[in-house]
C-alpha positions as a LaTeX table, in Angstrom:
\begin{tabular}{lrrr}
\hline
Residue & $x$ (\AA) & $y$ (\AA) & $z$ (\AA) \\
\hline
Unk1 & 101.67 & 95.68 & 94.17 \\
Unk2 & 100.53 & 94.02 & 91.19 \\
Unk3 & 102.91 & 92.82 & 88.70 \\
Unk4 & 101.36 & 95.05 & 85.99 \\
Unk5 & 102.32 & 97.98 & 88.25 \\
Unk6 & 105.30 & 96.59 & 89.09 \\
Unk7 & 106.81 & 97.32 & 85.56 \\
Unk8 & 107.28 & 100.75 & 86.47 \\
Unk9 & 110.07 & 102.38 & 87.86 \\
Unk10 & 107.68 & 104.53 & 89.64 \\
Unk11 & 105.80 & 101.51 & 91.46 \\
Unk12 & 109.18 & 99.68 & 92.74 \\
Unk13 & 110.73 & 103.21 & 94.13 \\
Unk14 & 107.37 & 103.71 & 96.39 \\
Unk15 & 106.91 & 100.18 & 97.31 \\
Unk16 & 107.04 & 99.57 & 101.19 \\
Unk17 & 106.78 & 96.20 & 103.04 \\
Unk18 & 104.59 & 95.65 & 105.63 \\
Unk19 & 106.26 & 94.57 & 109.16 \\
Unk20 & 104.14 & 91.95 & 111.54 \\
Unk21 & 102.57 & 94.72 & 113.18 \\
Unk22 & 100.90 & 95.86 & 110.25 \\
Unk23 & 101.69 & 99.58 & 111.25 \\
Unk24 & 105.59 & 99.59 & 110.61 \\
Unk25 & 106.70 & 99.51 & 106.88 \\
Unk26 & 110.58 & 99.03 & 105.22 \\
Unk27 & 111.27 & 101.03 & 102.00 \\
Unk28 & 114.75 & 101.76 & 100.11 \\
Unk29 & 114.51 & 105.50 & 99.34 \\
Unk30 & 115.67 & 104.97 & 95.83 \\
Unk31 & 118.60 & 107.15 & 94.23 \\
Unk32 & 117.14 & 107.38 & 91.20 \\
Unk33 & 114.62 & 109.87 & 92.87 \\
Unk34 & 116.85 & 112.43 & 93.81 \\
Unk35 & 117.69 & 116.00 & 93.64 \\
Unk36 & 121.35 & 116.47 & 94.16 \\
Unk37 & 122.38 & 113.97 & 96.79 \\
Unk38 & 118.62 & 113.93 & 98.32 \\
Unk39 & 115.73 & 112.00 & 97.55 \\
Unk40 & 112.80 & 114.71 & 96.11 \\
Unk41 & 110.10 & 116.23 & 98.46 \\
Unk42 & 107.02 & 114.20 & 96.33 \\
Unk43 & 108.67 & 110.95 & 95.91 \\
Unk44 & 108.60 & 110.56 & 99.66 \\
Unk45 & 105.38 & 112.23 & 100.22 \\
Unk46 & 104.06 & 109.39 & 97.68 \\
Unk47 & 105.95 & 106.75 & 99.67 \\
Unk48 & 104.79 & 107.60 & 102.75 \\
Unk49 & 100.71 & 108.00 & 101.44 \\
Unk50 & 101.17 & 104.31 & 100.04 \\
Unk51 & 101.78 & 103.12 & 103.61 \\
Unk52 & 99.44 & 104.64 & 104.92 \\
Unk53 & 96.78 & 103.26 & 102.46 \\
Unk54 & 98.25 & 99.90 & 102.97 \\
Unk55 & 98.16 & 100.61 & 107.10 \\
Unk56 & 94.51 & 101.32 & 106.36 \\
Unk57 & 93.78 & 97.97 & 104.60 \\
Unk58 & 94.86 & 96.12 & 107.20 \\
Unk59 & 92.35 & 98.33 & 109.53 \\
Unk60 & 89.37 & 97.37 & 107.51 \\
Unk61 & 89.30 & 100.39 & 104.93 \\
Unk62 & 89.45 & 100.76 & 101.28 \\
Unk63 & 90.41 & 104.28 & 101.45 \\
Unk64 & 93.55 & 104.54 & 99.42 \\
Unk65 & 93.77 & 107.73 & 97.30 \\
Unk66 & 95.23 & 111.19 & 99.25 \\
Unk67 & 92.90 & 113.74 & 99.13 \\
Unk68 & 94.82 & 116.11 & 101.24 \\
Unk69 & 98.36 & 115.79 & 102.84 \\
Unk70 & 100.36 & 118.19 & 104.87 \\
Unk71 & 104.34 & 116.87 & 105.57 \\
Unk72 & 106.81 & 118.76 & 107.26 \\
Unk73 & 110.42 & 118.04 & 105.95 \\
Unk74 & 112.57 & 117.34 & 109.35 \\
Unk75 & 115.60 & 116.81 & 107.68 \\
Unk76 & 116.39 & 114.62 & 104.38 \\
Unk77 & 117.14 & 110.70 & 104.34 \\
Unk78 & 120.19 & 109.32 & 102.33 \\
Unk79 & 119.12 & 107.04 & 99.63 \\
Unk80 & 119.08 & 103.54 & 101.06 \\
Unk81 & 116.89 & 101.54 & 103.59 \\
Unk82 & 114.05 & 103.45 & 105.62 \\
Unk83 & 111.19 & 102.89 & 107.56 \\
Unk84 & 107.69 & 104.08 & 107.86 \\
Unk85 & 104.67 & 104.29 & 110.74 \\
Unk86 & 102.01 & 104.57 & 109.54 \\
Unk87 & 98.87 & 105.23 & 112.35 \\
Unk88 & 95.54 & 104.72 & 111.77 \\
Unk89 & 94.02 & 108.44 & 113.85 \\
Unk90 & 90.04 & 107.87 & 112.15 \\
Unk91 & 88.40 & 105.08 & 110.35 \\
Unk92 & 85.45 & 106.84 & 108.51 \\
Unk93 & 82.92 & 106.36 & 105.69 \\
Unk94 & 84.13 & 108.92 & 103.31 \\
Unk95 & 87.41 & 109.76 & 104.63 \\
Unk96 & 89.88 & 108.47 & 107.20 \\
Unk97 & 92.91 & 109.99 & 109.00 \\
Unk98 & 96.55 & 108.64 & 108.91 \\
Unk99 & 100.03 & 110.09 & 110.49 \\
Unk100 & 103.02 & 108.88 & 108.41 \\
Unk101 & 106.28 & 109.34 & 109.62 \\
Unk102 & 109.16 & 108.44 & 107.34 \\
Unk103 & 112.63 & 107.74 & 109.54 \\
Unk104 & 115.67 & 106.45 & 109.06 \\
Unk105 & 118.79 & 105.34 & 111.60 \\
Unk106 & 116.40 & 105.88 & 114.53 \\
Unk107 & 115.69 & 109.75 & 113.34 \\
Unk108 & 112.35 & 111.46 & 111.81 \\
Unk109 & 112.55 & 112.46 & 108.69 \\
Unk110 & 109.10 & 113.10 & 106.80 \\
Unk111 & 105.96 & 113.85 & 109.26 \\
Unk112 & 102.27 & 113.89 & 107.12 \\
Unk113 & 98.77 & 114.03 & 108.35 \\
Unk114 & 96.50 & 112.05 & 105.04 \\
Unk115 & 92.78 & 112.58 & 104.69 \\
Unk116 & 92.44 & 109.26 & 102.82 \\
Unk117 & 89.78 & 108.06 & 100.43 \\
Unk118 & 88.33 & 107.34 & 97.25 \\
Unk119 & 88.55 & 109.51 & 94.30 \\
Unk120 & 86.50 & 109.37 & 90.90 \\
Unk121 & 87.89 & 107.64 & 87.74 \\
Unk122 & 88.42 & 110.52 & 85.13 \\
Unk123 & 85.47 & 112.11 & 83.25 \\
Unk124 & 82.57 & 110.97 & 86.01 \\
Unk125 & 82.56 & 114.05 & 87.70 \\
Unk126 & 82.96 & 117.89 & 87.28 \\
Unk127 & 83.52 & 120.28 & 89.93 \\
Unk128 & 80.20 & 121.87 & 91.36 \\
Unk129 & 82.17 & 124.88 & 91.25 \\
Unk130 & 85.85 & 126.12 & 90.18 \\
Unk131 & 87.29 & 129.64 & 90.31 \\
Unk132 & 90.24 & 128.18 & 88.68 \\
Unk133 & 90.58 & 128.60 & 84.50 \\
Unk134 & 92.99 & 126.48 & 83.01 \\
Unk135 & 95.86 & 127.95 & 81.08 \\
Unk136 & 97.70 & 127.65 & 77.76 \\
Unk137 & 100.56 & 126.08 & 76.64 \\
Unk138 & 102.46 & 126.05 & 73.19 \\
Unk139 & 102.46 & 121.77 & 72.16 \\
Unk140 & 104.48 & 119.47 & 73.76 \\
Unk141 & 107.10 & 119.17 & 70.57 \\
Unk142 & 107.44 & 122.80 & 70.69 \\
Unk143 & 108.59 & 122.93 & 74.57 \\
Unk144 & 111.64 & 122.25 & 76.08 \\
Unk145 & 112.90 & 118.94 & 77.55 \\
Unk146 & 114.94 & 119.37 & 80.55 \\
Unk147 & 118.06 & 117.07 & 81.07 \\
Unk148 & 119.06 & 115.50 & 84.88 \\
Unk149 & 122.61 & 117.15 & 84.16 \\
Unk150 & 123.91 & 120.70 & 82.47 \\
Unk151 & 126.84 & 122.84 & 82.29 \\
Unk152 & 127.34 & 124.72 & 84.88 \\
Unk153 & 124.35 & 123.41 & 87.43 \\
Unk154 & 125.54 & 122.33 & 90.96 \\
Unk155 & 124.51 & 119.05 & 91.41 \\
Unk156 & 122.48 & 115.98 & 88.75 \\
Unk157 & 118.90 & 115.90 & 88.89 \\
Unk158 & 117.47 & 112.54 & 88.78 \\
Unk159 & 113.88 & 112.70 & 88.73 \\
Unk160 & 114.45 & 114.46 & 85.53 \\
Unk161 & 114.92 & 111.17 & 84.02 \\
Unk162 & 112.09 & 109.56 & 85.66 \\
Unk163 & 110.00 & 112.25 & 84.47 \\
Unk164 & 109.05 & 113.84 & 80.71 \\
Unk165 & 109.13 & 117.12 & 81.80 \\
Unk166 & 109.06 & 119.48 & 78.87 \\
Unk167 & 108.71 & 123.17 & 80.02 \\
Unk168 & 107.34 & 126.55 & 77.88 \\
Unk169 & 110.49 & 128.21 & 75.85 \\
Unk170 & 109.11 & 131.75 & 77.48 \\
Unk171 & 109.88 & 130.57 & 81.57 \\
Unk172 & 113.59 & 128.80 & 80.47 \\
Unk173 & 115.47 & 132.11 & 80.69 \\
Unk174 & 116.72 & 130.69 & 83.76 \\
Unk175 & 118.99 & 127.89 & 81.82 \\
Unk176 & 120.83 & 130.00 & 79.75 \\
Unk177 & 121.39 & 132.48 & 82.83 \\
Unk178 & 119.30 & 134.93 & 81.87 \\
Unk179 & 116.22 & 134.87 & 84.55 \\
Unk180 & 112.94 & 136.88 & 82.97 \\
Unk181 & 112.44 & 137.93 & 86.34 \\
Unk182 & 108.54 & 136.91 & 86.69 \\
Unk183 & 108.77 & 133.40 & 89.60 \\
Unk184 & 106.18 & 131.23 & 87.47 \\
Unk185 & 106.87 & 128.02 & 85.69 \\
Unk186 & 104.49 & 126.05 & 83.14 \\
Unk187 & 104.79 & 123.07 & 81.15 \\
Unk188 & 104.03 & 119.20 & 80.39 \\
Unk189 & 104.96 & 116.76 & 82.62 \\
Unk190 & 104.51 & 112.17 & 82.55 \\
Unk191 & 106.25 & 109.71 & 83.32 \\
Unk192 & 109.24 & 108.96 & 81.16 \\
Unk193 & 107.98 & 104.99 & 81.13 \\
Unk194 & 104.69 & 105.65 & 79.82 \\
Unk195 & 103.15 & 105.02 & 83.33 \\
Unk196 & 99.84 & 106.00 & 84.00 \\
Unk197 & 99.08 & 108.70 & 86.15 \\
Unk198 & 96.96 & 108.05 & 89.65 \\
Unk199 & 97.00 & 110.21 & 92.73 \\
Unk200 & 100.34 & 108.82 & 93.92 \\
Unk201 & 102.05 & 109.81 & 91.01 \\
Unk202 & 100.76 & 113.31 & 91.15 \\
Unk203 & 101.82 & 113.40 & 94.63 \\
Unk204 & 105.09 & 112.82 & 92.87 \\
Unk205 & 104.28 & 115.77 & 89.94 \\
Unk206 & 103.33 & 118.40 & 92.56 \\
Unk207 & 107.14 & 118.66 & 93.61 \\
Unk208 & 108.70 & 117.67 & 90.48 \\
Unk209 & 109.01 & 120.79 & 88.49 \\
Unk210 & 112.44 & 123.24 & 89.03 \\
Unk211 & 111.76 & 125.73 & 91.71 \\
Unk212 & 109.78 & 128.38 & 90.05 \\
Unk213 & 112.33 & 131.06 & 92.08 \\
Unk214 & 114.86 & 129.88 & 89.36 \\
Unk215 & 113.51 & 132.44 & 87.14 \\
Unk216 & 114.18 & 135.27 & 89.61 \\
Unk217 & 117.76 & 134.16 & 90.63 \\
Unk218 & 120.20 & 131.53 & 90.38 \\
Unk219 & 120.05 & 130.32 & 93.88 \\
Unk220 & 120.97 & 126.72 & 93.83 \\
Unk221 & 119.16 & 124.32 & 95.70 \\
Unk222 & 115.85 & 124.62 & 97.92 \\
Unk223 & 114.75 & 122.67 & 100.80 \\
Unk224 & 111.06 & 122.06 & 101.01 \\
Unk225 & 110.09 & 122.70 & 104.76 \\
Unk226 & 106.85 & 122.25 & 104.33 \\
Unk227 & 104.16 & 121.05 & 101.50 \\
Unk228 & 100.25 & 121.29 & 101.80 \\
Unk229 & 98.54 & 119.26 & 98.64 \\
Unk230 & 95.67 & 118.31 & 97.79 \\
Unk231 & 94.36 & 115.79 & 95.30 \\
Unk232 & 91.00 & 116.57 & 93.20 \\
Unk233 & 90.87 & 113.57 & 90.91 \\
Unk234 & 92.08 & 110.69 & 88.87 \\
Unk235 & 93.79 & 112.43 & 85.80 \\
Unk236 & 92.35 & 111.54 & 82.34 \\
Unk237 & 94.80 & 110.13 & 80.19 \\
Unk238 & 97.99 & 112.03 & 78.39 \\
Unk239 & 100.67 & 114.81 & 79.62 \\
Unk240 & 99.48 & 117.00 & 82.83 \\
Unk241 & 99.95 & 120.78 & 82.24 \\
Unk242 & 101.87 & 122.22 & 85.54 \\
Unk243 & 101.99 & 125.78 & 86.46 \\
Unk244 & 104.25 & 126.66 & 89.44 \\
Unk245 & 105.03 & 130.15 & 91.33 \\
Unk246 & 106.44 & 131.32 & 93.80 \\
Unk247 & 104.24 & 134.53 & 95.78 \\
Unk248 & 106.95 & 135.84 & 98.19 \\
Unk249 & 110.51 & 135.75 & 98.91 \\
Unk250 & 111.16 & 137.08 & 102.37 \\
Unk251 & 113.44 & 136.34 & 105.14 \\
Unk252 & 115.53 & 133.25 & 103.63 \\
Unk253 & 111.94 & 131.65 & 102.32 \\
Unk254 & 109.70 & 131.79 & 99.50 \\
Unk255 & 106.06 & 130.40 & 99.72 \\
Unk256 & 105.25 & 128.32 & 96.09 \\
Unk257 & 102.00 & 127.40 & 94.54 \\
Unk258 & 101.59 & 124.58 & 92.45 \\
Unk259 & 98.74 & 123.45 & 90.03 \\
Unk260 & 98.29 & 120.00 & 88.05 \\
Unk261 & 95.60 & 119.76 & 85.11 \\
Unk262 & 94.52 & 116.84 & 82.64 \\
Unk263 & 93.62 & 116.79 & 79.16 \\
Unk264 & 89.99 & 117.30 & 79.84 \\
Unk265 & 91.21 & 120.50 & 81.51 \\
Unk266 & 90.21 & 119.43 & 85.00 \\
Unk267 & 92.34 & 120.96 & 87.81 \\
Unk268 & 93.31 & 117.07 & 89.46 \\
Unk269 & 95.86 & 118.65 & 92.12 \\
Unk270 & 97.00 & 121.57 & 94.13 \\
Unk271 & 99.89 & 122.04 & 96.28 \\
Unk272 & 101.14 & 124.99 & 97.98 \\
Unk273 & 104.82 & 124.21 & 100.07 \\
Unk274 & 107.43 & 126.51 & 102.24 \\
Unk275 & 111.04 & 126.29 & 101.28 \\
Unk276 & 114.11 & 127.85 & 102.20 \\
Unk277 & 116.48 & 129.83 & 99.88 \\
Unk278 & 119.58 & 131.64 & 100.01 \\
Unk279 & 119.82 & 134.19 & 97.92 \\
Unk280 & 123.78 & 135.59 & 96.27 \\
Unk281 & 124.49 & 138.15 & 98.66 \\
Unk282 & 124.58 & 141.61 & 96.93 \\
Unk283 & 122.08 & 140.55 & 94.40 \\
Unk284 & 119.29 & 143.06 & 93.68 \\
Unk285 & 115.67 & 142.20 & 93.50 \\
Unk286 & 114.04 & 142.10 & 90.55 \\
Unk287 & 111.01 & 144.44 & 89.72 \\
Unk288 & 108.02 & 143.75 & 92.08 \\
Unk289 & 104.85 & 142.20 & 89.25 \\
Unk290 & 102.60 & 139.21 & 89.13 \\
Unk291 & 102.83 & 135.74 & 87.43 \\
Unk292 & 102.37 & 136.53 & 83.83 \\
\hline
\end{tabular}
């Protein structure tokens, strides 16, 4: 990590060190990523893909950037020290293979298969083909900035203050307990230090928004199980516009999809995770309808 990067609160919560067996790597999950008690779903999944870019360096490659990731969530680490093994499955010429398993006291916590590589800089390429349009969202200064801490919320939410997260006035009936009833959330989201964005950090932005199920119910926290993303592109410059919903909520588990554009309205990342959620017994769903 070079010192520029190491400015950045970002940068010094992911960075691992690299044990003699250049497969093994110490981290401190860092409190300041947290949800509640619990370190957040991307932060980790960002930890764990720096390892295993580092793991590949010392193999030979200069794959670095996570094109795809799948992590299941085993159970979640305390903040404090951890550990990481990162293995090497494929060396290849466009893309290799890493497993990543975050543990701590002896126990799994975080398993993820990478597809490693190396992504574009912003603005060199477009997509072949997209059937993804971008969508609108009122300006930044017109959206609303959401604090770590409010009245009446179970637990402080960290990452909100690692974050500028700034979300549309029409998807915040949620925080004044009144839920519009559609499971979508959109807004801005950056880093609250003015760091740049690469495909770590919107490893990081994938999970980073409030659970878009928030607008259905109050339901308090939910545990990511699992989380599929993948990672287009270096973002262009300025604020990422995030959309997040959630498609079903069955069972004690709601599926959520997640997308990530730039300011050239490039789709950079996608993300699509399984958590669980338990929903106030005796509370009535609301009527069946589609993201707005």
């Amino acid at each position: 990590m070079s010192d520029q990067t190491a400015s950045f609160e970002f940068d010094r919560a992911t960075a691992v060190r690299p044990r003699a067996d250049e497969i093994t790597f110490d981290f401190d999950v860092d409190e300041g990523w947290t949800v509640g008690p619990k370190p957040n779903g991307g932060y980790l999944l960002a930890v764990a893909a720096r390892a295993a870019g580092e793991a590949l360096g010392f193999a030979g490659s200069d794959h670095r950037d996570p094109l795809s990731s799948s992590a299941h969530y085993l159970r979640a680490p305390d903040p404090g020290p951890a550990e990481i093994t990162a293995t090497v499955l494929r060396l290849g010429r466009g893309a290799s293979q890493v497993r990543a398993t975050i543990s701590q006291n002896g126990k799994p916590c975080v398993d993820v298969a990478f597809t490693m590589g190396t992504l574009d800089d912003a603005g060199v390429s477009r997509p072949w083909w997209s059937g993804h349009t971008p969508f609108d969202l009122p300006p930044i200064d017109e959206c609303i900035k959401l604090p770590s801490s409010r009245e009446g919320a179970p637990f402080v939410v960290s990452i909100m203050d690692r974050s500028d997260l700034r979300l549309d006035p029409a998807v915040t009936g949620f925080a004044s307990g009144n839920p519009s009833g559609h499971a979508e959330l959109r807004g801005w989201i950056s880093f609250a230090d003015g760091r740049p964005v690469d495909p770590l950090g919107l490893l990081f932005f994938i999970d980073a928004f409030p659970p878009a199920t928030f607008e259905l119910a109050a339901t308090g926290w939910v545990p990511t199980l699992s989380l599929t993303a993948y990672v287009r592109a270096r973002p262009a410059p300025g604020p990422l516009r995030v959309r997040q919903f959630a498609q079903v909520v069955d069972g004690g588990r709601f599926d959520e999809v997640c997308e990530v554009w730039d300011s050239t309205d490039r789709l950079v990342a996608q993300a699509t995770q399984l958590a669980a959620i338990r929903i106030p017994e005796g509370l009535e769903p609301p009527p069946i309808g589609s993201p707005s």
